[in-house]
C-alpha positions in Angstrom: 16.2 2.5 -12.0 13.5 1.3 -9.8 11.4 4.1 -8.1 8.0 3.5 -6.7 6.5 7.1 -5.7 3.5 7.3 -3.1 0.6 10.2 -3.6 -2.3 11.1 -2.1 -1.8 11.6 1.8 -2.7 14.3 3.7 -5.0 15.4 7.0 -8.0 14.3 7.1 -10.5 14.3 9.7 -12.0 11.0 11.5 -14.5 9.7 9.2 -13.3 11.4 6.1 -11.4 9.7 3.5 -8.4 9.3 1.2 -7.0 7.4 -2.0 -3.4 6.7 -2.2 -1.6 5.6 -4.9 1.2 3.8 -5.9 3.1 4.6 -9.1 6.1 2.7 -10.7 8.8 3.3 -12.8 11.3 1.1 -14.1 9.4 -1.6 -12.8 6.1 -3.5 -14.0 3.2 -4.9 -12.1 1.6 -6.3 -15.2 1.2 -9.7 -14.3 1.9 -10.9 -17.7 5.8 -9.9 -16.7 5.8 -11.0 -13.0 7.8 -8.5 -11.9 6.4 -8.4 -9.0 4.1 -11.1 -7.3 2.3 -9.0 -4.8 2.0 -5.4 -4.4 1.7 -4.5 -0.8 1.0 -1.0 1.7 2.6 -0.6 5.2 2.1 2.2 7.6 4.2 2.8 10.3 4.1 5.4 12.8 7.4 6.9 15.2 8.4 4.1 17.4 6.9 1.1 15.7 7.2 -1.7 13.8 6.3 -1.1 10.3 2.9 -2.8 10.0 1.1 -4.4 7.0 -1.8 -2.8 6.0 -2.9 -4.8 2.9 -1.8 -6.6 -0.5 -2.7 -7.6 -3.5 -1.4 -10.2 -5.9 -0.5 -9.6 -9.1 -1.1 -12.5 -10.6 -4.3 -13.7 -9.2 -5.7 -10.5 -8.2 -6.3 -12.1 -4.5 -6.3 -9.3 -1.8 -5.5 -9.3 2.0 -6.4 -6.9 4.8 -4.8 -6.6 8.3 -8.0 -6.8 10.6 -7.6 -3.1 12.0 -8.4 -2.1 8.3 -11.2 -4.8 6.9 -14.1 -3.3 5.6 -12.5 0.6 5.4 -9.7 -0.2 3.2 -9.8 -1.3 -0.4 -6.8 -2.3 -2.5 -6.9 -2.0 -6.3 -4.7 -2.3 -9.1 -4.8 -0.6 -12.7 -1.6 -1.8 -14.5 -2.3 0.1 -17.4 -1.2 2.7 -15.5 1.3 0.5 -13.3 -0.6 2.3 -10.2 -2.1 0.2 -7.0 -4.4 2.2 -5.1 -5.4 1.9 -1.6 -8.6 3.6 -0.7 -9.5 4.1 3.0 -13.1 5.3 4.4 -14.3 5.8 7.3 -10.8 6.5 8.3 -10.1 6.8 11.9 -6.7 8.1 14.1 -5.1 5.4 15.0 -4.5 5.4 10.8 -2.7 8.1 11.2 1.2 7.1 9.6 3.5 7.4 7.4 2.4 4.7 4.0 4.5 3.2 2.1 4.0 1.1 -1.2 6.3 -2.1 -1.8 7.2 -4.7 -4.4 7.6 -8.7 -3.3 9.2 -10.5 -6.3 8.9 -13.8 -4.8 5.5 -14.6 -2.6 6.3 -14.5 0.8 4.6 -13.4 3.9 2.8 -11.0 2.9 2.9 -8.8 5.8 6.2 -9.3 6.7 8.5 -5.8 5.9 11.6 -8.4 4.8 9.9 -10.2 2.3 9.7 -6.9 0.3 12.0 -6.2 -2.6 11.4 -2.5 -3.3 9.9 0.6 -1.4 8.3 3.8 -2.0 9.3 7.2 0.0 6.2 7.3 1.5 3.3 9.5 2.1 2.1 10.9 5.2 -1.3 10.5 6.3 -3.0 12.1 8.8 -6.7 11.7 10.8 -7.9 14.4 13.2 -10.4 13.5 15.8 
């Protein structure tokens, strides 16, 4: 069974910051497999669209940020350990959403929700002002 579990949310205030992480079982990142091309977070918040947030490729290592989030967030990968991370400083709280990790198999758009194959539950974050 696929299962990709979410960790490291919680409330935060504006400036602070937070590691998530991204943890899968029955499912490989390892590149040498290609399980998975890309790796990706999305946050979404009550009444919106889900919204990429950034990705990184599992073969190439390449990255991508949604402009909201260049220069605060960091994605990372330790396959070792079949985690991605996402790190966010200088967090701010118009971050504040539900996260969620997911899986493309085949490269697609990589901040389009329906190019995704598998999802995690999620993990709340929240930033206070």
């Amino acid at each position: 069974e696929v299962q990709f579990v979410e960790s490291g949310g919680g409330l935060v205030q504006a400036g602070g910051s937070l590691r998530l992480s991204c943890v899968a079982s029955g499912f490989t990142f390892d590149a040498d497999t290609f399980d998975a091309d890309a790796i990706g977070w999305f946050r979404q918040v009550p009444g919106k669209e889900r919204e990429g947030v950034s990705v990184i490729g599992t073969e190439d290592g390449n990255t991508y940020y949604a402009d909201s989030v260049k220069g605060r967030f960091t994605i990372s990968s330790d396959y070792a350990k079949n985690t991605v991370y996402l790190q966010m400083n200088s967090l701010k709280p118009e971050d504040t959403a539900v996260y969620y990790c997911a899986a493309q198999v085949l490269t697609g758009r990589w901040d389009k929700p329906s190019t995704y194959d598998f999802w995690g539950q999620g993990t709340q974050v929240t930033v206070s002002s």
